[in-house]
ROMIGU-344060 format. One record per residue (C-alpha): residue number from 1; residue in one letter; chain; x, y, z. Coordinates in pm, 1 decimal. Layout:
N
{bado NUM; "a"; "A"; {X; Y; Z}}
...
# end
This chain:
367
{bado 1; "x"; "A"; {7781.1; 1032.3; 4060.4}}
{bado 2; "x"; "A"; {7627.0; 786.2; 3818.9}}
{bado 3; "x"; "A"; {7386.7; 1083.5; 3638.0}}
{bado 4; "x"; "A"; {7713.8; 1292.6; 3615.8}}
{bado 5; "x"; "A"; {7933.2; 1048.3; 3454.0}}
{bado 6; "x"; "A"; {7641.7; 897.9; 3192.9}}
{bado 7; "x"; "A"; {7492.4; 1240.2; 3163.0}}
{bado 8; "x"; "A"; {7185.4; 1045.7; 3238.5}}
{bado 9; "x"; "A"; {6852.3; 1275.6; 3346.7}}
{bado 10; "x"; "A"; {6660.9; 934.5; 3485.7}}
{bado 11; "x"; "A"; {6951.4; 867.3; 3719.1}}
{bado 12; "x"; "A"; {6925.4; 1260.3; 3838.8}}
{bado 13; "x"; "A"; {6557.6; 1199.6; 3913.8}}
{bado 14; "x"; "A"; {6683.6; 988.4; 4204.7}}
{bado 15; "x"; "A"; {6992.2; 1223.3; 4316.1}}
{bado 16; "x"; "A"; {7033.5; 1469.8; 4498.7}}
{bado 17; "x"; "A"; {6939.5; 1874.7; 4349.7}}
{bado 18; "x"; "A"; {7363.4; 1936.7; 4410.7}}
{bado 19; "x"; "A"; {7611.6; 1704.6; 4372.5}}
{bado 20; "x"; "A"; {7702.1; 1592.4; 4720.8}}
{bado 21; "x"; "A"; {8038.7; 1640.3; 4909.5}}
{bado 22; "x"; "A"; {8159.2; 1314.9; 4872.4}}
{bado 23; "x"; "A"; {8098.4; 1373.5; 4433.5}}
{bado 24; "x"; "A"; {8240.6; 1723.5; 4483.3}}
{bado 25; "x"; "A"; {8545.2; 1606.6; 4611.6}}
{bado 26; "x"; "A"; {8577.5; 1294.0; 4351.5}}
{bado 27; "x"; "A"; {8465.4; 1481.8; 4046.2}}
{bado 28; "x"; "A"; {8551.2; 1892.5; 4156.4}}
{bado 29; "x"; "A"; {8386.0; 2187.0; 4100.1}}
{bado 30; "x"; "A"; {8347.2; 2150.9; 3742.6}}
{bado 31; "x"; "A"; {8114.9; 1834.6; 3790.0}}
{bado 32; "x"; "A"; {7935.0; 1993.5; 4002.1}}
{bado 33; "x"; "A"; {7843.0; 2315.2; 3845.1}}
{bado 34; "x"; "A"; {7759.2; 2067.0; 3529.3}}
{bado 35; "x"; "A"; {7528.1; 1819.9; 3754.9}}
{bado 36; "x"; "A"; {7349.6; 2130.5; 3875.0}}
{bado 37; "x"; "A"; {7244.3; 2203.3; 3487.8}}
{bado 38; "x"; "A"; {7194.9; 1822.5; 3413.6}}
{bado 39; "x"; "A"; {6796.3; 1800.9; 3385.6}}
{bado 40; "x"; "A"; {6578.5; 1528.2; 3608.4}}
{bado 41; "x"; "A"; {6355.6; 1337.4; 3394.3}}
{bado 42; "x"; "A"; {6129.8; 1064.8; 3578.0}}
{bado 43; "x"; "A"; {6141.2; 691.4; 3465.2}}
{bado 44; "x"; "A"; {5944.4; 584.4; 3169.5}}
{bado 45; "x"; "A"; {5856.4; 273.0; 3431.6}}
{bado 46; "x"; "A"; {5701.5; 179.1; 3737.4}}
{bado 47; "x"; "A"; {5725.1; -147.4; 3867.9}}
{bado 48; "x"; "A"; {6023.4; -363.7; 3698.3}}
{bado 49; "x"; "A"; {6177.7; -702.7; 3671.8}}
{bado 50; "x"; "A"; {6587.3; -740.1; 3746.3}}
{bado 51; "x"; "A"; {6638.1; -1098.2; 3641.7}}
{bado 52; "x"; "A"; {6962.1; -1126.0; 3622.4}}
{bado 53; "x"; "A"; {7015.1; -1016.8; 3991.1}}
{bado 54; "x"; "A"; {6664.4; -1137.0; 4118.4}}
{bado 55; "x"; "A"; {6543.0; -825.1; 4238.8}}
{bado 56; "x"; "A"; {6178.5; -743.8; 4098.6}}
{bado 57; "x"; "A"; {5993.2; -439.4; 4222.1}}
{bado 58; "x"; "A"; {5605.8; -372.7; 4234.7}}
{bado 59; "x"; "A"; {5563.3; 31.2; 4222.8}}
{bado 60; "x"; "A"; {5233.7; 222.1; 4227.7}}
{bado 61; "x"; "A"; {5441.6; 558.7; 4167.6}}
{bado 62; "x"; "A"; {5749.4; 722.7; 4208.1}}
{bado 63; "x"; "A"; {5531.2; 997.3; 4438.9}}
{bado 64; "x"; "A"; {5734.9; 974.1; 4811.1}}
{bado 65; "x"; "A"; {5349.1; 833.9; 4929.7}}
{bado 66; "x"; "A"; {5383.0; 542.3; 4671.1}}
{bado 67; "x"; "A"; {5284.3; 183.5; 4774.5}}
{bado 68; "x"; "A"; {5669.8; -64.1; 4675.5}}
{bado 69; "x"; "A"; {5689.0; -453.1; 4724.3}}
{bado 70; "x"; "A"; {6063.8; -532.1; 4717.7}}
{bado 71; "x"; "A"; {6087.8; -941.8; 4633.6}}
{bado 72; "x"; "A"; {6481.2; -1091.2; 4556.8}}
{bado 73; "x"; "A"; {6510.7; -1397.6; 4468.0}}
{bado 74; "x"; "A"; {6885.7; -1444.3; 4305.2}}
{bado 75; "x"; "A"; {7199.3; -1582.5; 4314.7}}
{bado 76; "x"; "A"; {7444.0; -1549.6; 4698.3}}
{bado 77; "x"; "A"; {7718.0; -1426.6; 4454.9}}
{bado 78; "x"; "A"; {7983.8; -1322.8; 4691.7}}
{bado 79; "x"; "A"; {8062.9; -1359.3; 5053.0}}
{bado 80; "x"; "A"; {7897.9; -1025.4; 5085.7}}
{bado 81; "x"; "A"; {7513.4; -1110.1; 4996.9}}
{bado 82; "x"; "A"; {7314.9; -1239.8; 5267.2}}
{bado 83; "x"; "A"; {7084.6; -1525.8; 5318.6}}
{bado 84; "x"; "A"; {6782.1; -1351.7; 5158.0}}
{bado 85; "x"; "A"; {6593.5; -1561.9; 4895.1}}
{bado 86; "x"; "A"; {6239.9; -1494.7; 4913.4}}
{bado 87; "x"; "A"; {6223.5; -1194.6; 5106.7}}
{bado 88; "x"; "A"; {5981.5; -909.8; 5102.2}}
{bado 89; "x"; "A"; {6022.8; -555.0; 5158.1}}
{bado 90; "x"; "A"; {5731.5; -387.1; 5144.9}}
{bado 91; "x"; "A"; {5631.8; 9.2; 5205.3}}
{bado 92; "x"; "A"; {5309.5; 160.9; 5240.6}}
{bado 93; "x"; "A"; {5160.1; 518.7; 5205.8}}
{bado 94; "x"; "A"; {5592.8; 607.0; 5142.9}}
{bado 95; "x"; "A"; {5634.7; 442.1; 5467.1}}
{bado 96; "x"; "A"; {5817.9; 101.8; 5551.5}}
{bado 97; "x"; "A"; {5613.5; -153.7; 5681.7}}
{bado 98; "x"; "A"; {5853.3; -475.4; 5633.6}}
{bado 99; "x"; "A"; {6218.8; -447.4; 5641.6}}
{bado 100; "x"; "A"; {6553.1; -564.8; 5576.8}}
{bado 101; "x"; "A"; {6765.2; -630.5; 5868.0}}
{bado 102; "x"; "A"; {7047.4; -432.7; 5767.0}}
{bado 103; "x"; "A"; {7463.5; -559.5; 5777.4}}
{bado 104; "x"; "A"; {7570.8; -365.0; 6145.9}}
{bado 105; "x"; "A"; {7926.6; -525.4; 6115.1}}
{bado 106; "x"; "A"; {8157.8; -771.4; 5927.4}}
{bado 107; "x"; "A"; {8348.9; -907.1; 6301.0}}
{bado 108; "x"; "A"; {8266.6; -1323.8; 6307.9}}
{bado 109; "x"; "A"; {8043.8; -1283.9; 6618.8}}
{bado 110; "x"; "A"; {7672.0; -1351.5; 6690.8}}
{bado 111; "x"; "A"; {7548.4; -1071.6; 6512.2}}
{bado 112; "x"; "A"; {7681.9; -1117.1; 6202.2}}
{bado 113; "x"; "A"; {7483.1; -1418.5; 6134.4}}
{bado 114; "x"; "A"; {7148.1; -1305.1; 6281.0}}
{bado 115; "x"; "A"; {7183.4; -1033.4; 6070.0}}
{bado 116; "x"; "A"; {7311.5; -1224.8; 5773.8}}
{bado 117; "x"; "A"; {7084.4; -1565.6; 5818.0}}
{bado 118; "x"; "A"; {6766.8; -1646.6; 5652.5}}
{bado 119; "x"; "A"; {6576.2; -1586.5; 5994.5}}
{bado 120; "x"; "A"; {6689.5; -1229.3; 5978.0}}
{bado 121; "x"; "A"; {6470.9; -1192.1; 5686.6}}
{bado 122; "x"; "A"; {6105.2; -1183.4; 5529.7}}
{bado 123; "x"; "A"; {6106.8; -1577.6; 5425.2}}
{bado 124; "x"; "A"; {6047.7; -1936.2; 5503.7}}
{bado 125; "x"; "A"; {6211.6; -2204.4; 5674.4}}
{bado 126; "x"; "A"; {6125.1; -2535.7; 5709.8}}
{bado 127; "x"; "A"; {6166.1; -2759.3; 6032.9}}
{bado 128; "x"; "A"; {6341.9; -2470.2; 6218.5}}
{bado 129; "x"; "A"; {6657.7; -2552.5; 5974.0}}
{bado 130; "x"; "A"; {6776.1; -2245.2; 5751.2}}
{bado 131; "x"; "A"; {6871.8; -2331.9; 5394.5}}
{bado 132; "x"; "A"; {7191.9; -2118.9; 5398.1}}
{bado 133; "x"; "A"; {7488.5; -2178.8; 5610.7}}
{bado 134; "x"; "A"; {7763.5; -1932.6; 5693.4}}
{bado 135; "x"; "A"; {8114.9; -2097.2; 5818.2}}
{bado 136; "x"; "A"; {8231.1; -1737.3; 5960.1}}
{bado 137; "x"; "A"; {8175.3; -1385.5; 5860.0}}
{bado 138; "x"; "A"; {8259.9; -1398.9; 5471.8}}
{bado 139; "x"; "A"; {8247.6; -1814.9; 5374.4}}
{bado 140; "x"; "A"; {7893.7; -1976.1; 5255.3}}
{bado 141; "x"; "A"; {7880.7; -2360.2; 5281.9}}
{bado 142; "x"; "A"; {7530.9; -2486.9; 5214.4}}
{bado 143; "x"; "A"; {7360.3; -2236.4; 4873.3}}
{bado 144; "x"; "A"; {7022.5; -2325.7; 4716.1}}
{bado 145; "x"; "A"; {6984.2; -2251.7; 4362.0}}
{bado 146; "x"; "A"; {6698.9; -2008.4; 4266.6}}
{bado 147; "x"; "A"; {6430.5; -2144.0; 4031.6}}
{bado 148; "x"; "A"; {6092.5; -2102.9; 3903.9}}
{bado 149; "x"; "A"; {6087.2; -1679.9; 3870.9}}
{bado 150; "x"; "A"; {5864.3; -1525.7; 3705.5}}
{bado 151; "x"; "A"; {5688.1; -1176.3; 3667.2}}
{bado 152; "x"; "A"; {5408.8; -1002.7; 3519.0}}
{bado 153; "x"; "A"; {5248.9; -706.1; 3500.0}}
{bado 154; "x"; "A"; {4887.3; -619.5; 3429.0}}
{bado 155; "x"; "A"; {4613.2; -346.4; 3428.9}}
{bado 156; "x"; "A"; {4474.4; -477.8; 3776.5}}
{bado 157; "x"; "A"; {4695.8; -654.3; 3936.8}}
{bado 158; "x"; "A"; {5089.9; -782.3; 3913.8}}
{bado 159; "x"; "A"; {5262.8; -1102.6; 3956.5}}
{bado 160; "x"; "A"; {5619.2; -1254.3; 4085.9}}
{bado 161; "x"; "A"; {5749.3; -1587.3; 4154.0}}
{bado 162; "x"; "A"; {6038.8; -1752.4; 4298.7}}
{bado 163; "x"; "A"; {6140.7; -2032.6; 4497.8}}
{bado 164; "x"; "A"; {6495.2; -2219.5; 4563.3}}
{bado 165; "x"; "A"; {6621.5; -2560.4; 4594.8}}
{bado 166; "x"; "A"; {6755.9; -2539.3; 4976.6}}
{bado 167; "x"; "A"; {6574.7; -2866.9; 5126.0}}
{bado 168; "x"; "A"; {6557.2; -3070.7; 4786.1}}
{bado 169; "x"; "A"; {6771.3; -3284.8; 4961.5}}
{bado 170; "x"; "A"; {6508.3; -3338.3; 5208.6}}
{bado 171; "x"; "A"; {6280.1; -3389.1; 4896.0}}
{bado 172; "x"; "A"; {6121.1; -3092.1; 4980.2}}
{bado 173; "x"; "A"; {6020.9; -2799.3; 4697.3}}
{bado 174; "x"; "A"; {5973.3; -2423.8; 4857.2}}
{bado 175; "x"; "A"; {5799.0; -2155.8; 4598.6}}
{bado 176; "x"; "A"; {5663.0; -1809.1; 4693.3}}
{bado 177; "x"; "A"; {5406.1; -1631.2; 4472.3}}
{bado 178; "x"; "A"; {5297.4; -1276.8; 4524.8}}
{bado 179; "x"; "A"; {4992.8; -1123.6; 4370.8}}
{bado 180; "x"; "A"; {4919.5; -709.5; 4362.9}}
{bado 181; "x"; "A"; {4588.7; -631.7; 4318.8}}
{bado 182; "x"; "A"; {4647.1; -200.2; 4245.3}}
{bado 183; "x"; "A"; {4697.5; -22.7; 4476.8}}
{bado 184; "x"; "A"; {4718.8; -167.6; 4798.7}}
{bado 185; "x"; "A"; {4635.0; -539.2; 4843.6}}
{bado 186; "x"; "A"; {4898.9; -809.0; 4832.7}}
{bado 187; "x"; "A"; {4834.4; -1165.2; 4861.7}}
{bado 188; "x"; "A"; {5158.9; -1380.8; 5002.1}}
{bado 189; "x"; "A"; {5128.3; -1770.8; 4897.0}}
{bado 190; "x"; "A"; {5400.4; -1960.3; 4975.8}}
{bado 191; "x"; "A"; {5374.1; -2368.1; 4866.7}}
{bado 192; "x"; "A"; {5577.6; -2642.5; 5048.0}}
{bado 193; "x"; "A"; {5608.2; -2949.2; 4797.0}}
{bado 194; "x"; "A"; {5667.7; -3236.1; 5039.8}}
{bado 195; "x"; "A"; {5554.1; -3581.3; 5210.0}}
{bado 196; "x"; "A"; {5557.6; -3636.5; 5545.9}}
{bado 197; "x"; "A"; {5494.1; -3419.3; 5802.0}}
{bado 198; "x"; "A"; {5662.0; -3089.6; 5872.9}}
{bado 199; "x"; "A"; {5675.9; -2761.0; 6059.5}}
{bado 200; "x"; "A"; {5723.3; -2445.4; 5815.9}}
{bado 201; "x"; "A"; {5766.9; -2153.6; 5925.2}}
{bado 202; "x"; "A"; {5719.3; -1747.8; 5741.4}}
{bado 203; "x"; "A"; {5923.6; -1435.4; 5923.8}}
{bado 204; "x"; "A"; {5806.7; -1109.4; 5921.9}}
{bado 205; "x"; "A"; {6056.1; -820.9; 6055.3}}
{bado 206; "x"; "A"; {5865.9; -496.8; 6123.8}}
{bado 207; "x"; "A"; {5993.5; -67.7; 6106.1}}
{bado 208; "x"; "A"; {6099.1; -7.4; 6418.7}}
{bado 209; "x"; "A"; {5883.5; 297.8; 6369.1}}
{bado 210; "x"; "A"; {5610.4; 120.5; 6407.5}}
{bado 211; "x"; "A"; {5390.8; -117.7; 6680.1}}
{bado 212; "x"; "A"; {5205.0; -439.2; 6606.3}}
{bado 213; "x"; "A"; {4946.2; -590.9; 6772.7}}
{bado 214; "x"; "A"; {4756.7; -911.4; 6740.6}}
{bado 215; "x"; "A"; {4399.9; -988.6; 6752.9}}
{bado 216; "x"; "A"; {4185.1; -1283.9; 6655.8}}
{bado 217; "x"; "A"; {4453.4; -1346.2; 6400.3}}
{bado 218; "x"; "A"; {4478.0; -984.0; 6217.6}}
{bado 219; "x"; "A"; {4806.2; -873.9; 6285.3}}
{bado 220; "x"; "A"; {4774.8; -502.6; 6265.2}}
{bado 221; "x"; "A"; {5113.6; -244.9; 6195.9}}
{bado 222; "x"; "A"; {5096.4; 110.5; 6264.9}}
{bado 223; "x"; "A"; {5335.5; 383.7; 6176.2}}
{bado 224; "x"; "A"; {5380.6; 668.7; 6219.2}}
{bado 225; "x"; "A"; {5155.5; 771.2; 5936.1}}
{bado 226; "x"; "A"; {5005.1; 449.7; 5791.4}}
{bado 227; "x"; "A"; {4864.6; 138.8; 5893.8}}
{bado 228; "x"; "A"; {4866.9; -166.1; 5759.3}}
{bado 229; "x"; "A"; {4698.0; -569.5; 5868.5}}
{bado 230; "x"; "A"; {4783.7; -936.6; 5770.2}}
{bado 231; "x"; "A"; {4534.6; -1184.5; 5776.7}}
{bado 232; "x"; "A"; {4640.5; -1575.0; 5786.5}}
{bado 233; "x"; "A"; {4367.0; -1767.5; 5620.9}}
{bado 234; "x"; "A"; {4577.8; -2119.0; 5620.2}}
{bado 235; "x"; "A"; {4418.7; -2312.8; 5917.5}}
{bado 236; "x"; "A"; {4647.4; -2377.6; 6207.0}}
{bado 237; "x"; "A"; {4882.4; -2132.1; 6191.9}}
{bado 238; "x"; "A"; {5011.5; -2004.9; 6544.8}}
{bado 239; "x"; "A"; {5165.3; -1677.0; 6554.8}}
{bado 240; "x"; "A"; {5450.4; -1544.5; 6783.6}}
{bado 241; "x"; "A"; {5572.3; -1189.1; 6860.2}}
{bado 242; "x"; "A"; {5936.2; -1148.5; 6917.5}}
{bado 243; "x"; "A"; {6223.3; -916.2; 6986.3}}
{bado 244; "x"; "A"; {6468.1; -835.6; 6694.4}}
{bado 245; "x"; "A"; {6779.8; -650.3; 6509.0}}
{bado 246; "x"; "A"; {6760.2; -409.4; 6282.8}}
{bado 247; "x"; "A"; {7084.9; -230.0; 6138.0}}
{bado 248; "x"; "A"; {7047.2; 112.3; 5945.1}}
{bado 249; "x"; "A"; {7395.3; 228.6; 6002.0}}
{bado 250; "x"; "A"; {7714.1; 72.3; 6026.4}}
{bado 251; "x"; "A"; {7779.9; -41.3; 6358.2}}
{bado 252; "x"; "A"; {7414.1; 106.8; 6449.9}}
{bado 253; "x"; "A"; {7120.0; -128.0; 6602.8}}
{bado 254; "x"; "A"; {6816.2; -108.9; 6726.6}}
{bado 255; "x"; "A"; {6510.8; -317.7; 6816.9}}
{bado 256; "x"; "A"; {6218.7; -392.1; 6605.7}}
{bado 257; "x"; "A"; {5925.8; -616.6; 6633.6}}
{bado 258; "x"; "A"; {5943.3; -940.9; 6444.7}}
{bado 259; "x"; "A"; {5641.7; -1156.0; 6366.1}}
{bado 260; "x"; "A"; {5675.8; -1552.7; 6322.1}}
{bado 261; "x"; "A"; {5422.9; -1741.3; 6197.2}}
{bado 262; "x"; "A"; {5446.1; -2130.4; 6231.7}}
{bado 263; "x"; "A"; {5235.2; -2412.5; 6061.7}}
{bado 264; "x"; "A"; {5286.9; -2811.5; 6082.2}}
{bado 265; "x"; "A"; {5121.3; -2985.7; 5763.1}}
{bado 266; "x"; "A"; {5151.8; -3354.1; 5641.6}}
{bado 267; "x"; "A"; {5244.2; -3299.7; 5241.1}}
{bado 268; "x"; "A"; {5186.9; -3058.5; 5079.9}}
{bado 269; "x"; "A"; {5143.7; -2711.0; 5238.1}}
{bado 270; "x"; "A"; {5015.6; -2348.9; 5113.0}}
{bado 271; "x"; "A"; {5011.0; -2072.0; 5354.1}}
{bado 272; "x"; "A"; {4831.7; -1759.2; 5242.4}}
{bado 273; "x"; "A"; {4905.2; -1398.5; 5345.3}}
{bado 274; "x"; "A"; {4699.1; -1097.6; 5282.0}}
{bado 275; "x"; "A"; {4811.1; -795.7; 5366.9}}
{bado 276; "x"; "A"; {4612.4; -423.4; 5267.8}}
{bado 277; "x"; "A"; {4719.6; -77.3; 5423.6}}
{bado 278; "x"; "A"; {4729.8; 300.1; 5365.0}}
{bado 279; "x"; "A"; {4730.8; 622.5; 5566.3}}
{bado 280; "x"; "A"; {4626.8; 628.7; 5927.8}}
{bado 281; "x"; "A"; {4282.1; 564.8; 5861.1}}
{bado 282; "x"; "A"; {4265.4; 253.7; 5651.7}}
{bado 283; "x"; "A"; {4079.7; -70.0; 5784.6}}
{bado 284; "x"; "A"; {4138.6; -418.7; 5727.4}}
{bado 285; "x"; "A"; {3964.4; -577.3; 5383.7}}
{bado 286; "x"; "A"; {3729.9; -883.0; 5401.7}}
{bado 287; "x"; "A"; {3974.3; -1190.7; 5333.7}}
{bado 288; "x"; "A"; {3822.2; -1556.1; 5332.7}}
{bado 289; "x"; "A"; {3912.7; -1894.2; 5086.5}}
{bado 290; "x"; "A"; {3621.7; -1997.5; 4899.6}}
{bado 291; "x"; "A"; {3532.3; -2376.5; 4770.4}}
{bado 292; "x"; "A"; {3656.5; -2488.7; 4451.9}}
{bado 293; "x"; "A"; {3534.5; -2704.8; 4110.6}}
{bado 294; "x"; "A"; {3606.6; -2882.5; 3814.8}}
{bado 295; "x"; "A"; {3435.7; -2694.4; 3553.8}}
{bado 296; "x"; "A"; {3397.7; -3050.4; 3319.9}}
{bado 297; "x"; "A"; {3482.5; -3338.2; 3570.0}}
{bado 298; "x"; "A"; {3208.2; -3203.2; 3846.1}}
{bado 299; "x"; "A"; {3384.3; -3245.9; 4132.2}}
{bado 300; "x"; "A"; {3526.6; -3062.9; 4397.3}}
{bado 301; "x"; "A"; {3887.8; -2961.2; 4415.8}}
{bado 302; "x"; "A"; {4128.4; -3013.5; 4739.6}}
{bado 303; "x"; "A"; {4373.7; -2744.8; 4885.1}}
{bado 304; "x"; "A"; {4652.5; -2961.9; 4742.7}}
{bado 305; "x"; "A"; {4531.5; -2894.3; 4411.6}}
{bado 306; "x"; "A"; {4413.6; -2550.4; 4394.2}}
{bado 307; "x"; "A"; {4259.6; -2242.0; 4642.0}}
{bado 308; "x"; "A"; {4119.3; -1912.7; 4589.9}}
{bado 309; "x"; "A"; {4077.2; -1634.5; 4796.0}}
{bado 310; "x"; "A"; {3781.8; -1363.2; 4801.0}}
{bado 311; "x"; "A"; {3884.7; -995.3; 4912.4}}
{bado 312; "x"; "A"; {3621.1; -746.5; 4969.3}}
{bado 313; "x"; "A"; {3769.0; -368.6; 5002.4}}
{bado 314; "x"; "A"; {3483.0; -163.6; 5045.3}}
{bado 315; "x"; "A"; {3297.5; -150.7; 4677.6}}
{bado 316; "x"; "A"; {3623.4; -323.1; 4545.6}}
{bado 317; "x"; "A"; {3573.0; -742.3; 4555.0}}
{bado 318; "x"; "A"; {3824.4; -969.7; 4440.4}}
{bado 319; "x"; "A"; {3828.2; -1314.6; 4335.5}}
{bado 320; "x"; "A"; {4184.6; -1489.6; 4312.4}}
{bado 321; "x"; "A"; {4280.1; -1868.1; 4177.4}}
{bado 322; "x"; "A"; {4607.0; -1990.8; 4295.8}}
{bado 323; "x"; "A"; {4672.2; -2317.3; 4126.0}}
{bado 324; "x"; "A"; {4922.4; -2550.8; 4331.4}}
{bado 325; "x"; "A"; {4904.9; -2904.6; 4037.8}}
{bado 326; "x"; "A"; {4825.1; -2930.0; 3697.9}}
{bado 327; "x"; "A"; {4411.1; -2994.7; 3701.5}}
{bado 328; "x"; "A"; {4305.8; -2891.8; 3374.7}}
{bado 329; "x"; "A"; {4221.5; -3222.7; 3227.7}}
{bado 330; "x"; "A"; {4000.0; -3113.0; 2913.3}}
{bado 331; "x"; "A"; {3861.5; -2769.6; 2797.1}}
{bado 332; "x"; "A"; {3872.0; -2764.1; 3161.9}}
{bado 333; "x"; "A"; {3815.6; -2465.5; 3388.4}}
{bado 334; "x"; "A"; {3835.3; -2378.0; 3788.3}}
{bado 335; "x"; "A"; {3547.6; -2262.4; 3948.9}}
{bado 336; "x"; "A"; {3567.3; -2009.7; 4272.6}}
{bado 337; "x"; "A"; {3228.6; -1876.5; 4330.8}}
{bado 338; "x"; "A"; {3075.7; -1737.5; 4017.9}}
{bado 339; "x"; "A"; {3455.2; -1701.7; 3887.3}}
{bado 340; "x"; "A"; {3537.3; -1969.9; 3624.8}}
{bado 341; "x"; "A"; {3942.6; -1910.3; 3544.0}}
{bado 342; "x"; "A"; {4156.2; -2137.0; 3315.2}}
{bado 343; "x"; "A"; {4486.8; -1988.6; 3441.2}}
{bado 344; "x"; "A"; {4731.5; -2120.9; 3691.0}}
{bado 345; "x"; "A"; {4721.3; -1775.7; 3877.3}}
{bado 346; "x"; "A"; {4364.4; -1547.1; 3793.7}}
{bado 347; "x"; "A"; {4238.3; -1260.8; 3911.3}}
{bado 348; "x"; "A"; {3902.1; -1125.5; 3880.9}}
{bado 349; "x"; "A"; {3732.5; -817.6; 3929.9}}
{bado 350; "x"; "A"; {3383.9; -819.9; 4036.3}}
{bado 351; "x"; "A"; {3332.6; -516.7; 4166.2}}
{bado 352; "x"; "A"; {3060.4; -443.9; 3918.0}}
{bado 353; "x"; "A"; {2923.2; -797.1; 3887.2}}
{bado 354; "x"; "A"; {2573.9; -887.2; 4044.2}}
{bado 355; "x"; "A"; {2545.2; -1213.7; 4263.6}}
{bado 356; "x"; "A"; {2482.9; -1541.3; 4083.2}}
{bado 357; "x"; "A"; {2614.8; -1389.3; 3772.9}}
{bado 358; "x"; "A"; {2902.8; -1577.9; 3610.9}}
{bado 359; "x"; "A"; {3218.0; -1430.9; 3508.0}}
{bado 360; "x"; "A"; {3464.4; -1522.3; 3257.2}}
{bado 361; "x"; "A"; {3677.0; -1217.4; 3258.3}}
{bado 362; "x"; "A"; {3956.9; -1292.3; 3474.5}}
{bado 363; "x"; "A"; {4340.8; -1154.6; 3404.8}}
{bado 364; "x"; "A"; {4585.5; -1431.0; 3393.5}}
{bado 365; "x"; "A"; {4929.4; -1401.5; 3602.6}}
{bado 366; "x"; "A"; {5034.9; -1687.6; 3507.8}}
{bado 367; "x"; "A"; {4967.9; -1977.5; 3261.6}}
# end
C-alpha cells in the first residue's frame, strides 16, 4: 500500500509482485494495475540506525539467506508497546534463531503479561524484578528511560548500544553493547553498574523451529536449515532450559524453548555472549577472554575496568577490547595480547598477523 501511494520503488522491493486483496479492495483495480508497473528497486542500505524509535538493524544483505540482528532500545510510547528494551532478534542463514514473543491477545489475563513483560523477551533483569510494570492489559506504571545509544558501522565489524534507567533507583546502571564482526559472529556484553551483591539474569527465547541443547556450556540451536552456538565466557554463570510462549498469530500459541542464564556478582558485573552460526554445517568458533595492560602505567587491568575477548573462526582470529571505566590516564593504550587499542570498544583483525607481532590497527566502535 505504502509503494502505491508514494510511488516509491524501495518500498516495492519489500511488497508483494501484485497488490494484495486487502490493497485491491482499499485502492481498486486501478491501483493495482498501476502497482503491477511500479518498478522494485533494492535499498541503497544495509544495516541502519532508527533513533528516534530505537530500533537499529545489523544486515549482511537483503538476499532471503542474509545474517539480521534486530536490537530496540526506545521509548514504551503507548499502552500498545511491550516491555522490550534491550532485546535481540537475531536470524541466521534467513532463518530465525532468537525471537520475539509475539502479542496472542489484548484480554487482562496471564498471558497478556508473559507475553508483554520483560521476561518474555531477549534482555536482562536484575534480582528476578522486571523493570516494567503493567497494571492490566493497556496501563504501564513503572517506565525506564532509554539512554546511552549508540551505533556504528564499519568495514569489519558494527556496533550498537543501549541501556535504560529501570533499577537507578536501586542505584543500579544496566547497558548492553553488541559487536558484529561480518558476517556471522556477534559478541553480547551486557554491564551491571552496581555495589553490593546481586543476581542478574539474560533471557534467550528460541524458533520454535528449532532444538537446543546444552553441553559443557555451548548452547547449541539447530533449525531447520542452520545452526547456530552461544558460548558464556563470564565465570559462574548457570544456565537453565525452560518451557515458553510464542505468538505468531492472533490468538495463536505455541511452545518454544527459552534459555535463562543467571549470574550473582558483588559490583560491578559484565556478562559476555558470543554467538556464531550458518547453514547446517557450521561449528562453533574458538571464544576465550584474554589478560589485559596498561600500555604506560605497567600494570595489569581488572574485569571491572576493561576485558577482551579472542575469537578464532577457522583462518579468521579476532581480538576485541570492551572498555567498562575510563583507564586511559596518559597517551595511554590497552593491551590484549599483541593488540594495543586506544578505543573504548576495538576490534582487530589478525588474521594475517604472525605471533608475537604487535598490532596497532584496530577499528574503533566506539570512543
Amino acid at each position: 500500500m505504502g509503494a502505491w501511494l508514494f510511488r516509491d520503488p524501495v518500498l516495492k522491493y519489500a511488497g508483494f509482485d501484485r497488490m494484495d486483496f486487502e490493497g485491491a479492495w482499499d485502492f481498486g483495480r486501478k491501483a493495482s494495475l498501476e502497482y503491477r508497473s511500479l518498478p522494485a528497486e533494492k535499498p541503497g542500505f544495509t544495516s541502519a540506525c532508527l533513533k528516534d524509535s530505537g530500533n537499529y538493524y545489523l544486515r549482511e544483505s537483503w538476499e532471503e539467506n542474509a545474517n539480521l540482528l534486530h536490537f530496540t532500545c526506545g521509548a514504551m510510547s503507548t499502552g500498545h508497546c511491550h516491555g522490550d528494551k534491550l532485546h535481540v532478534d537475531l536470524v541466521l542463514n534467513g532463518e530465525d534463531v532468537l525471537v520475539d514473543g509475539g502479542r496472542s491477545t489484548y484480554k487482562d489475563i496471564l498471558l497478556r503479561f508473559e507475553l508483554k513483560g520483560n521476561m518474555g523477551h531477549n534482555t536482562t533483569i536484575v534480582d528476578k524484578k522486571p523493570f516494567t510494570t503493567f497494571t492490566d492489559s493497556w496501563d504501564t506504571r513503572k517506565l525506564s528511560l532509554p539512554v546511552n545509544r549508540s551505533f556504528h558501522t564499519g568495514k569489519k565489524a558494527e556496533f550498537v548500544q543501549g541501556g535504560h534507567l529501570g533499577y537507578i533507583s536501586e542505584g543500579i546502571f544496566v547497558n548492553r553493547r553488541i559487536i558484529w564482526i561480518k558476517p556471522d559472529i556477534y559478541l553480547i556484553n551486557d554491564q551491571f553498574y552496581a555495589s553490593g551483591e546481586h543476581e542478574y539474569r539474560q533471557y534467550f527465547h528460541f524458533a520454535p523451529e528449532g532444538c537446543v541443547s546444552e553441553e559443557n556450556g555451548l548452547l547449541t540451536f539447530r533449525g531447520k536449515k542452520n545452526a547456530a552456538f552461544f558460548q558464556f565466557l563470564t565465570e559462574g554463570i548457570s544456565l537453565e532450559e525452560y518451557s515458553g510462549i510464542i505468538s505468531r498469530h492472533y490468538n495463536q500459541c505455541e511452545e518454544n524453548v527459552c534459555v535463562r542464564a543467571s549470574l550473582k556478582k558483588e559490583g560491578f558485573a559484565s556478562m559476555i555472549t558470543v554467538i556464531n552460526g550458518g547453514d547446517s554445517l557450521a561449528e562453533a568458533v574458538q571464544a576465550e577472554l584474554l589478560d589485559t595492560w596498561s600500555h604506560t602505567r605497567f600494570i595489569n587491568l581488572n574485569e571491572t575496568e576493561v576485558q577482551a575477548v579472542k575469537i578464532t573462526a577457522g583462518r579468521r582470529r579476532y581480538v576485541v577490547i570492551l572498555c567498562h571505566n575510563e583507564l586511559f590516564h596518559s597517551s595511554d593504550a590497552v593491551i590484549a595480547g599483541d593488540c594495543f587499542g586506544v578505543g573504548n570498544v576495538c576490534v582487530f583483525d589478525v588474521s594475517e598477523v604472525k605471533e608475537g607481532e604487535r598490532c596497532y590497527g584496530g577499528e574503533v566502535l566506539h570512543v
